[in-house]
N, C-alpha and C positions, 0 to 999 in steps of 0.2 A: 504494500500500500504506500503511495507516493504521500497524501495528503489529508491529513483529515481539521474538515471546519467544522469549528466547535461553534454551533449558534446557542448562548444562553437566550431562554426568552421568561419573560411574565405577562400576560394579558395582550398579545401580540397577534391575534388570528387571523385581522385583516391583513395585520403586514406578509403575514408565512407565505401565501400561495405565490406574490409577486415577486418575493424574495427568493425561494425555491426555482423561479422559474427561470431568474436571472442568473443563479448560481447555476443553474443548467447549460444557459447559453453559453456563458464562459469556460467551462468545462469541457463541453465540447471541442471547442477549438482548441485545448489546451491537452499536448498527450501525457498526460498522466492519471493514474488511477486516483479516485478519490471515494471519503465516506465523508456523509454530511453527518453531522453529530447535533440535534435539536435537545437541550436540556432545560425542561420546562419545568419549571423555578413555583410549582404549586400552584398553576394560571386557574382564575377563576372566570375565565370564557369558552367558548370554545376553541381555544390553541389544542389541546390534546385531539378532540376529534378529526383538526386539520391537517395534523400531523399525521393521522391514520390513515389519512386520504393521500396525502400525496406518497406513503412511502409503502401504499398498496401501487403506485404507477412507478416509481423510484427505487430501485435494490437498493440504490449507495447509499440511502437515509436509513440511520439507527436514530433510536428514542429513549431517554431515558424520562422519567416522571417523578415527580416529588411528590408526597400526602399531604403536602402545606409549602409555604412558602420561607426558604432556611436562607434566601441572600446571594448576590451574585457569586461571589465567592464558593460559597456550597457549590452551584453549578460548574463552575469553571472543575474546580478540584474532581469533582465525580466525572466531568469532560475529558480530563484528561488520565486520569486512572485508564477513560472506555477508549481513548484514542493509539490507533493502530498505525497512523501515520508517521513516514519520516519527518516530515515538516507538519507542523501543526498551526492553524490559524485561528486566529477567534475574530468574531464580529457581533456585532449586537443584531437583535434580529427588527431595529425598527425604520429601517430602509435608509438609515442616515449613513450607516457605511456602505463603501460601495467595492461592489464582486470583484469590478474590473481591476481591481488593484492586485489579486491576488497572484499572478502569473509571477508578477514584479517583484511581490515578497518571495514567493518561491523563488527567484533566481538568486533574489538578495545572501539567504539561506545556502543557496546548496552552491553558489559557484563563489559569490564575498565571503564565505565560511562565518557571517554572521551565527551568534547564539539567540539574538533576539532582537527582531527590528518591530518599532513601534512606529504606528501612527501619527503624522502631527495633523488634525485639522488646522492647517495655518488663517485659511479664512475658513470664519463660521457663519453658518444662518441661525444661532442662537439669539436670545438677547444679550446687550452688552452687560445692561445691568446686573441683568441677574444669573448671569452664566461667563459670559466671556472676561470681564476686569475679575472676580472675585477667581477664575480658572487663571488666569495670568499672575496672580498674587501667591496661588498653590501652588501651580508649579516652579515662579523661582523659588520661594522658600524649600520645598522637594530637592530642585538641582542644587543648591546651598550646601544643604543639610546630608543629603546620603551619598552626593559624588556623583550620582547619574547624570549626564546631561541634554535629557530629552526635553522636551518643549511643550510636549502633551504627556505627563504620567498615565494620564485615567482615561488616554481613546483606548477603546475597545476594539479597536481594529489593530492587529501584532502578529508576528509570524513568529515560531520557537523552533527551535531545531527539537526534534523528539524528544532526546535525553534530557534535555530541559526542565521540559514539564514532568519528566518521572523523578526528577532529585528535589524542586520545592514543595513545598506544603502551603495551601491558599486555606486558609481560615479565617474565621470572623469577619471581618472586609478589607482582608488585608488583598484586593483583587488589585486596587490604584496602585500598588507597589510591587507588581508580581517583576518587574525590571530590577528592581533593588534586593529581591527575595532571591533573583537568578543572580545577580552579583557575588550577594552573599554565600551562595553556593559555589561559586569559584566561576563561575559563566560572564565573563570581562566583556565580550566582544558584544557588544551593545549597539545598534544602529539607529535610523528612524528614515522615516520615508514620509513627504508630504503627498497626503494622502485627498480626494475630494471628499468634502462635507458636503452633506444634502438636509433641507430642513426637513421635519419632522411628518410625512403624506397622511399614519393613521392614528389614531390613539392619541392617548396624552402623556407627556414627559412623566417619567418616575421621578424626575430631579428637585429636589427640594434644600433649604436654605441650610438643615439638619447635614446636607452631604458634605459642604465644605466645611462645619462644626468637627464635625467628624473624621476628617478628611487631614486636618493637622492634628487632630489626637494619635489619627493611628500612624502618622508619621513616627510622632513619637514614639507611638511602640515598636512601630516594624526596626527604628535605629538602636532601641532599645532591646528589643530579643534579639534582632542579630548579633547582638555584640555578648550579651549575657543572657540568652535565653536557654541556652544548658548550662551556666554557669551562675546563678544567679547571687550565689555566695560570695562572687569576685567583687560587687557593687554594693551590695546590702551588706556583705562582710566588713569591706574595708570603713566606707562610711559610720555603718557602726563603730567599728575599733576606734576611729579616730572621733568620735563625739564621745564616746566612752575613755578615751586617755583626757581627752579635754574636760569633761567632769572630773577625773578623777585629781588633774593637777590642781583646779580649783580647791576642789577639797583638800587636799593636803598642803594649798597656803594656807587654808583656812584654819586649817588644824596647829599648821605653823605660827602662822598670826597671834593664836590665841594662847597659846604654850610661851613663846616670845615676849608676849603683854605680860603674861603671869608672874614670869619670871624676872622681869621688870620690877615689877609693882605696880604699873602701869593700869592705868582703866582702860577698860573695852565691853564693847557690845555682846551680850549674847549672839550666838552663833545664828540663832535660829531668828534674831533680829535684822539679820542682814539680808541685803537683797541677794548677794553673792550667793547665799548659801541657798537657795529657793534654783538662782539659776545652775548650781551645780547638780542639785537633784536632778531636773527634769533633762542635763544632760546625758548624765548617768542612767536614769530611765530609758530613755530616747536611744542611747548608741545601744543598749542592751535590747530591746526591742528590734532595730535595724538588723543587727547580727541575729535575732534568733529568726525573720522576717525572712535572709537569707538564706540559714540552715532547714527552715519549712519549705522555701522556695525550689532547694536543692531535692529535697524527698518528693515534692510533687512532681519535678521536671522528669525526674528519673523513674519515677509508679506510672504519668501519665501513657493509657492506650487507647483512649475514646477521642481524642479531638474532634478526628474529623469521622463521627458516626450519623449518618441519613439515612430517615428513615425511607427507601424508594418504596412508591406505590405498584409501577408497574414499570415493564421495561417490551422494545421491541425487541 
């Protein structure tokens, strides 16, 4: 198998049949074998019965189905577990990405020895306001912060070379970083390809103001697990330790302080009158928590075997 396109969708039925038909026409001319991979994300229309339909006229469409709706990420992951292709593509299924591009990724892949070329929509038919400056603001902070430097993180239109998608793990919404996930994996050769946008023919956008909320939190996580997400005693350890030495030096001026006085003849405050002595507790609290925060973090990392468990409802 040359190719397999992974279409996630959720509530998408009017777009499938034009989408299908176009991915047809391109294939065609194109000699390589391919499966189309529909990963329907728990849709509450009729996306599943459209998908029965055309991949009763279609062999190269497999299906798989979700009992509820688990997030793009769920899809992509269970997409690529089912994908049998050398090169793997993903696209959204709501006609804004576009088929024709696909030949291009494919060559990008298999003869620029690319690991992973992403999408840039460089012009969009979004809104500015509420899509295009707040995506512009995401992604330099993205190219900043993880080293990647693509220009669109979170198009949905990317080509992967196979082994790719069998070495990372996409969970919880970690799908806008699957570029920085294959870094992290040792997968360097990172490309992009400007790709055409098209606005939005059926349905309505899933995109809401919650995305880009969200969208630099899990920045921070994805820089955050990769660096210590089997380790996580390296960060919670250290830190503790040293808010824990720094309580504990407090304390023992304090201690000094007060033995010092004494031995003086000297007046001085009760211990338990000073502010110092309130701020060294809650250091000592604080790095002792951090450290055991670490040590709990290390038995989960290392017990954890459910991550990524879906419950599928049905599969073709």
């Amino acid at each position: 198998m040359d190719i397999s396109i992974i279409v996630p969708l959720y509530n998408e039925a009017q777009s499938l049949p034009e989408l299908t038909a176009w991915i047809e026409r391109v294939m065609q001319d194109f000699p390589h074998s391919y499966e189309l991979l529909f990963i329907d994300d728990g849709s509450r229309d009729d996306s599943w019965a459209v998908i029965k339909q055309l991949s009763a006229k279609n062999p190269c469409i497999r299906a798989i189905r979700f009992r509820r709706n688990y997030g793009k990420s769920a899809a992509l992951y269970c997409g690529f577990e089912a994908a049998k292709g050398g090169v793997v593509i993903t696209m959204d299924a709501d006609l804004q990405d576009n088929p024709d591009e696909i030949p291009e990724l494919y060559r990008m892949i298999k003869e620029e020895r690319y690991d992973v070329v992403s999408g840039w929509k460089k012009k969009r038919f979004d809104s500015k306001i509420s899509k295009n400056i707040p995506s512009k603001i995401y992604n330099t902070a993205a190219r900043c912060i993880t080293g990647v430097k693509l220009h669109d993180m979170n198009s949905g239109l990317k080509a992967y070379r196979n082994k790719v998608v069998k070495s990372i793990e996409v969970y919880g919404e970690m799908h806008r970083y699957i570029p920085v996930l294959a870094k992290q994996a040792g997968f360097t050769k990172i490309g992009e390809k400007v790709v055409q946008h098209r606005a939005r023919k059926y349905g309505v956008s899933k995109f809401g103001v919650s995305r880009f909320i969200n969208g630099f939190l899990d920045l921070t996580s994805v820089v955050f697990v990769g660096k210590f997400g089997k380790n996580p005693m390296h960060i919670f350890g250290l830190i503790g330790s040293v808010v824990f030495l720094a309580g504990f030096a407090l304390t023992g001026w304090l201690i000094y302080d007060k033995l010092h006085a004494q031995a003086q003849g000297l007046l001085f405050r009760p211990v338990t009158e000073q502010p110092l002595f309130y701020l060294a507790l809650v250091t000592l609290i604080t790095g002792v928590q951090l450290f055991l925060a670490g040590f709990i973090g290390e038995l989960v990392t290392r017990n954890s075997s459910d991550r990524n468990k879906y419950l599928i409802d049905e599969t073709l």
